[in-house]
PAZAPA-4460 file (N, C-alpha, C; in steps of 0.05 Angstrom, whole numbers, plus 32768, in hexadecimal, padded with zeros to 4 digits):
% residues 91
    n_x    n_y    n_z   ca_x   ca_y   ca_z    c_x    c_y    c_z   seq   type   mol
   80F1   80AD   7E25   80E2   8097   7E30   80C4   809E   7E2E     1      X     A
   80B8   8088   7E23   8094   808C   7E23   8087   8092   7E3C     2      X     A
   8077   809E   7E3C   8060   80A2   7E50   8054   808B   7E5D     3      X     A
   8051   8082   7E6F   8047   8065   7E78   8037   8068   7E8C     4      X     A
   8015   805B   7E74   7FFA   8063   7E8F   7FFA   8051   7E98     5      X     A
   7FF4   805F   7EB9   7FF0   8044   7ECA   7FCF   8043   7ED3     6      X     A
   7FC4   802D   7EC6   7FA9   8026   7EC3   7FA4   801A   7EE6     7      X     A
   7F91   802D   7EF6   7F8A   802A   7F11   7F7C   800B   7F1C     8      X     A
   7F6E   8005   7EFF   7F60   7FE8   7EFF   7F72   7FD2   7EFF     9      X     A
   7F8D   7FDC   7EF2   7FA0   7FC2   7EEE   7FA9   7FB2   7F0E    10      X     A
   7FAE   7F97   7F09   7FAC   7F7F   7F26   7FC7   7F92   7F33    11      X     A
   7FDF   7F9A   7F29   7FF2   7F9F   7F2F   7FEA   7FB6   7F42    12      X     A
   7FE5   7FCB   7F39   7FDE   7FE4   7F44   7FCA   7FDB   7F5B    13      X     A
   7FAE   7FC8   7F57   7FA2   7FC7   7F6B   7FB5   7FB5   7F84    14      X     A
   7FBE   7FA1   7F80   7FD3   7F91   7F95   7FE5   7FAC   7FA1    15      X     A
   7FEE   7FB8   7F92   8005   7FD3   7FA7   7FF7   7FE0   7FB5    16      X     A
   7FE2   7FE6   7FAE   7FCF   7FFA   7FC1   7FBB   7FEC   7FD9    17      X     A
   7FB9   7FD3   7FD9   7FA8   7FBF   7FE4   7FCB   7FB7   7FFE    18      X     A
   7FE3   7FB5   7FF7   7FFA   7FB0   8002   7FFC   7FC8   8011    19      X     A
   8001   7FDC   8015   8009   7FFE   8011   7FF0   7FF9   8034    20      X     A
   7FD5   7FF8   8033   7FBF   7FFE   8038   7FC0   7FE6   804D    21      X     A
   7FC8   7FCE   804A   7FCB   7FC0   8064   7FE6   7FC2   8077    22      X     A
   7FF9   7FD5   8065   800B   7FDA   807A   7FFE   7FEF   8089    23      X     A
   7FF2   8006   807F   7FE4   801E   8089   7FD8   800D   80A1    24      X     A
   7FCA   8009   809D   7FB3   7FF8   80AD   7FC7   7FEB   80C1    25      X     A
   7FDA   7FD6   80C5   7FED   7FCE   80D7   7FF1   7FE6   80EC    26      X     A
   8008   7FFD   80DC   8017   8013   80EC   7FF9   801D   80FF    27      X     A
   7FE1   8024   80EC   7FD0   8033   8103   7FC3   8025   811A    28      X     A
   7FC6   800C   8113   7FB3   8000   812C   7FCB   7FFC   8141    29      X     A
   7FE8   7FF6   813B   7FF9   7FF2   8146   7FFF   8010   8159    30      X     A
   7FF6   8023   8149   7FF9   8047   8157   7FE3   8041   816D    31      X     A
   7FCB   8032   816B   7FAF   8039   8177   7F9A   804C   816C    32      X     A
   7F99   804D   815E   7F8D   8064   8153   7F78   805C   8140    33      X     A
   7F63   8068   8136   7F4B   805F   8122   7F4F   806E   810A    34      X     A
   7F44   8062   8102   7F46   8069   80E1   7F44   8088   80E2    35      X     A
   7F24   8090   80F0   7F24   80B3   80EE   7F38   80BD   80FE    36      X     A
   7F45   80B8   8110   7F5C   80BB   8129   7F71   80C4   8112    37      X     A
   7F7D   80AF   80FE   7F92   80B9   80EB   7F8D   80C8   80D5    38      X     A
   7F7B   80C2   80CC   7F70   80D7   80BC   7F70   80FA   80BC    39      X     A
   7F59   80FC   80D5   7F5C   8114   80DF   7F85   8126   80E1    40      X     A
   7F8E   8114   80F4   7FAC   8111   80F1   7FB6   8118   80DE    41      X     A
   7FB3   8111   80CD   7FC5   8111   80AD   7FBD   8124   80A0    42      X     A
   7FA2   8132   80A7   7F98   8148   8096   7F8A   8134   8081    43      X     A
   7F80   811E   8082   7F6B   8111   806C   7F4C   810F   806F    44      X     A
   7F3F   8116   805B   7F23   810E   8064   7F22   80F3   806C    45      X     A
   7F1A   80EA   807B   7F07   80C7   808A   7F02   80BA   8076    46      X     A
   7EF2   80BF   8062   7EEF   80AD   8048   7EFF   80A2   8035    47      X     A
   7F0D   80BC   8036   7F29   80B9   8022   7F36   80A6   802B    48      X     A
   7F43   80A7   8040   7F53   809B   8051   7F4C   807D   805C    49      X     A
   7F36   8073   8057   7F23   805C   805A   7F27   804D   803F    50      X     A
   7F28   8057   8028   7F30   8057   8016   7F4B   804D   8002    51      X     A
   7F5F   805A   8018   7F77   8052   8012   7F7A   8045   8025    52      X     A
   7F72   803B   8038   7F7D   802A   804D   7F74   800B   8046    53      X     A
   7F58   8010   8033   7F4F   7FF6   8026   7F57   7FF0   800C    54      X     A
   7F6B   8003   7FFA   7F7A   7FFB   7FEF   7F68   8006   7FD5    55      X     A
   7F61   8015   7FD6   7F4D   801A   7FBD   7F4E   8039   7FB2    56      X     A
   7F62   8048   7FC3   7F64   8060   7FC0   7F77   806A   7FBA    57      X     A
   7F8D   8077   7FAD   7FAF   8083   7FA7   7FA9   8091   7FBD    58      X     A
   7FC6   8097   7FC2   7FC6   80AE   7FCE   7FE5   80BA   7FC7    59      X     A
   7FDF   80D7   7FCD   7FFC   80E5   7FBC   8016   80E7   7FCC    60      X     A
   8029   80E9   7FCA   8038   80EE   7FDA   803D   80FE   7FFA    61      X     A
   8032   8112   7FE9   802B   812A   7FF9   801A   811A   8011    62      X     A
   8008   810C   8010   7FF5   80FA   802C   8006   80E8   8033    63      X     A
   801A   80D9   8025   802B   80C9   8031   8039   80D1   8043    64      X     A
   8043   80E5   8042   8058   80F3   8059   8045   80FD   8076    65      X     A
   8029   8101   8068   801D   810A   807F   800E   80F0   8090    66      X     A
   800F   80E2   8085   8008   80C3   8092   801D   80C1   80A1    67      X     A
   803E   80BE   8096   8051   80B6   80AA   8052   80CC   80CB    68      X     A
   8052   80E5   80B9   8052   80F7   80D5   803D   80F1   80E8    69      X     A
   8028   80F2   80DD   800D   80E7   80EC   8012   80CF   8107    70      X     A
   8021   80B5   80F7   802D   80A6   80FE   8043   80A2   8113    71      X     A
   8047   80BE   810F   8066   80C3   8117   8079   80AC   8113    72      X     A
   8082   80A2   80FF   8091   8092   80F2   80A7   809A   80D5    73      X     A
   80B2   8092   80D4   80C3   8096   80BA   80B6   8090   809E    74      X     A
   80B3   80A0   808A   80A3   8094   8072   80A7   8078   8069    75      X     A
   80B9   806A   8068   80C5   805B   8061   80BC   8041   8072    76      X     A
   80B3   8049   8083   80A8   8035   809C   808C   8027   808A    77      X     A
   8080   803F   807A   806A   803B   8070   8068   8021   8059    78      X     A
   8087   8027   8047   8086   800D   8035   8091   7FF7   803B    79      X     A
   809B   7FEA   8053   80A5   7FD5   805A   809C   7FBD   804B    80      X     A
   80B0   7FAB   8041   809D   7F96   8036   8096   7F7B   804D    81      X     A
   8087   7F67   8044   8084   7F51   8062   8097   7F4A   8064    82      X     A
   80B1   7F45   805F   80C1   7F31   8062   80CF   7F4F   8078    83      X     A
   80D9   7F6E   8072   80E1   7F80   8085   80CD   7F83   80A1    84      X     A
   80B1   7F7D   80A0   80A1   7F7E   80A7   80AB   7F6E   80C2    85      X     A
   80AE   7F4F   80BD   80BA   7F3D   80D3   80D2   7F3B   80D4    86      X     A
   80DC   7F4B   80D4   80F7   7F56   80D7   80F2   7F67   80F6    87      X     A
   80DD   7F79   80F3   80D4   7F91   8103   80B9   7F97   810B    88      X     A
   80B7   7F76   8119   809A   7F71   8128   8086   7F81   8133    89      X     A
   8099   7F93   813D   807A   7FAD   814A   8076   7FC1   813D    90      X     A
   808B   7FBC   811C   807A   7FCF   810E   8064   7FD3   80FB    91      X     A
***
């Protein structure tokens, strides 16, 4: 199987990470907590993490897991889509 770049500019990539970054944004305000509040938490710099929360930033796996713990939530909590979303109102 070919190698397949994934171009960071492409609408697709930007919509998942812009999706990804308003669930972030949901779970933390729903925790109480501020942007530096989770950050710090997760072991992320503030900017970074400002970053991906506005949907403009990857982030690796490795920060994913530390967002959920942060969170104290299940990783998986993280990709809910809207339709699971109102399924599971206070999350």
């Amino acid at each position: 199987m070919p190698h397949m770049h994934v171009d960071p500019a492409h609408a697709a990539v930007l919509a998942r990470r812009q999706t990804f970054g308003r669930r972030l944004r949901t779970l933390r305000t729903a925790a109480g907590l501020s942007q530096a509040q989770l950050a710090e938490a997760a072991g992320l710099n503030r900017v970074f993490y400002v970053g991906v929360e506005g949907g403009k930033r990857n982030v690796s796996l490795d920060k994913v897991f530390a967002l959920a713990e942060a969170l104290h939530i299940e990783v998986t909590e993280l990709f809910r889509s809207p339709d699971e979303q109102a399924d599971h109102p206070t999350l």
